[in-house]
FITINU-379898 format. One record per residue (C-alpha): residue number from 1; residue in one letter; x, y, z. Coordinates in Angstrom, 3 decimals, decimal comma. Layout:
<fifis>
num=NUM; residu=a; X=X; Y=Y; Z=Z
...
</fifis>
This chain:
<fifis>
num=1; residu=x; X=-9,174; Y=-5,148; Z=-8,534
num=2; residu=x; X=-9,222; Y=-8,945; Z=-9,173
num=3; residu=x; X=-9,549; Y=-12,015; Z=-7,509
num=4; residu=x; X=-7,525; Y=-14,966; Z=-8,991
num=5; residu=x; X=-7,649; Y=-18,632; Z=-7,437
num=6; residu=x; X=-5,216; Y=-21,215; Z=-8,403
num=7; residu=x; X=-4,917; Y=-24,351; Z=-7,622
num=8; residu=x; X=-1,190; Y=-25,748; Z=-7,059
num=9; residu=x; X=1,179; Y=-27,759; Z=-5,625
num=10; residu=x; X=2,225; Y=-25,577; Z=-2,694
num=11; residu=x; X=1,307; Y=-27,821; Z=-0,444
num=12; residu=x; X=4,109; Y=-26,907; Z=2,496
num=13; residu=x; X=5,789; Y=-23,990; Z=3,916
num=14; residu=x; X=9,076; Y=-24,608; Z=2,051
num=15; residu=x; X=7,232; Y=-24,715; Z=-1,309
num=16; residu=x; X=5,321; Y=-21,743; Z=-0,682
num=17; residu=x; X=8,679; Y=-19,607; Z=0,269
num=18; residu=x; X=10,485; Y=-20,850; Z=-2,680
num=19; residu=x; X=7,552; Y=-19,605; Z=-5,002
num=20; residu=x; X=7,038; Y=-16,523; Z=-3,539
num=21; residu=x; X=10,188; Y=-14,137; Z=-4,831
num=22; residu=x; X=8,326; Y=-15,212; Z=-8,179
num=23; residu=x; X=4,503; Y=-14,784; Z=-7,529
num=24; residu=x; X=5,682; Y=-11,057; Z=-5,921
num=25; residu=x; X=7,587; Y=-10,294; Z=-9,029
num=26; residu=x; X=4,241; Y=-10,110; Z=-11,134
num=27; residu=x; X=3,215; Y=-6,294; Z=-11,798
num=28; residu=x; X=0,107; Y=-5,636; Z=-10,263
num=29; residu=x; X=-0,109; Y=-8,326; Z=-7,565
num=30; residu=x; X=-1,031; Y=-6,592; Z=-4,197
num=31; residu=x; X=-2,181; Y=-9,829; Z=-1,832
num=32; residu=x; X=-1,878; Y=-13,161; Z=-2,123
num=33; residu=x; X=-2,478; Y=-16,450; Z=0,147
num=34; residu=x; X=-2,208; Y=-19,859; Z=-0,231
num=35; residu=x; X=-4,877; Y=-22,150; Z=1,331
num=36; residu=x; X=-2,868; Y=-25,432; Z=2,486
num=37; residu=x; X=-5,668; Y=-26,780; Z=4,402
num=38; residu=x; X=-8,196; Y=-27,020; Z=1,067
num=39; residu=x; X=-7,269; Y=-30,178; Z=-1,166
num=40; residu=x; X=-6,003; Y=-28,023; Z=-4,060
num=41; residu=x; X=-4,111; Y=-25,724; Z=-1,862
num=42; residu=x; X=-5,511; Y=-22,755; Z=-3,342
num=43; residu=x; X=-3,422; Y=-19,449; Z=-4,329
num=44; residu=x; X=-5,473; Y=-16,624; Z=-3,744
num=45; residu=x; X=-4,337; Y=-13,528; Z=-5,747
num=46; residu=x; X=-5,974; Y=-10,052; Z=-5,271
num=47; residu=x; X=-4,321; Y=-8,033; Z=-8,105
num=48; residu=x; X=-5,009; Y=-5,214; Z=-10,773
num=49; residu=x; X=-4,588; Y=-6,092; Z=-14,387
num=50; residu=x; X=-2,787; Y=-9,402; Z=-14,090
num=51; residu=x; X=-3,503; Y=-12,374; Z=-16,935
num=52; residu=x; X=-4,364; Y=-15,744; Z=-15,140
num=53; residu=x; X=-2,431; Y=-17,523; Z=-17,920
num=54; residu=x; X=0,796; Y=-14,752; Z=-17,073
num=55; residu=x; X=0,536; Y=-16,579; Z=-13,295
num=56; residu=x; X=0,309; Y=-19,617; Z=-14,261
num=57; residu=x; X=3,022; Y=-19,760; Z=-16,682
num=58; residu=x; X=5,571; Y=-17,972; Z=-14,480
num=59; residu=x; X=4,685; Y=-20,187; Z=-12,129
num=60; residu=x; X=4,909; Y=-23,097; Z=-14,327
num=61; residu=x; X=8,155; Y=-22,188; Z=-15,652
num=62; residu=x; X=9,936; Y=-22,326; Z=-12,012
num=63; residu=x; X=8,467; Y=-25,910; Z=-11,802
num=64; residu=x; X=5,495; Y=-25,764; Z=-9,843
num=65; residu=x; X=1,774; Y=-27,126; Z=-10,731
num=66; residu=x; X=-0,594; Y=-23,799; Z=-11,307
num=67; residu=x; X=-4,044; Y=-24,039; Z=-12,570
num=68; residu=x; X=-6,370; Y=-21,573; Z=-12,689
num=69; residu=x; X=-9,832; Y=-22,491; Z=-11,206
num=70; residu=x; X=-12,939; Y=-21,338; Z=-12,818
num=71; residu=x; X=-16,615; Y=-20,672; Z=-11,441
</fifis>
């Protein structure tokens, strides 16, 4: 299993909800989190076989700000 971290622009409950029919549409996603209180509001995704750039670009494509953030 992975770990991915994002950071975004789900910064509010409403954004969050409105992203999340397409962050639990991604194969292989089995818990995820967002972080409002840190400044990037982190998405934390524990997943098998999922591409960062796959999450980011679905995520991307509905309109929101997804970044993956590297050690």
């Amino acid at each position: 299993m992975d770990i991915l971290i994002f950071k975004t622009n789900l910064n509010n409950p409403q954004l969050i909800s409105e992203a999340k029919p397409f962050i639990q549409n991604i194969q292989g996603i089995r818990r995820w989190n967002v972080d409002m209180q840190d400044c990037d509001n982190v998405l934390r995704i524990e997943a098998d076989q999922v591409s960062p750039r796959s999450v980011e670009s679905i995520l991307k494509s509905a309109g929101y700000f997804c970044e993956e953030l590297e050690d």
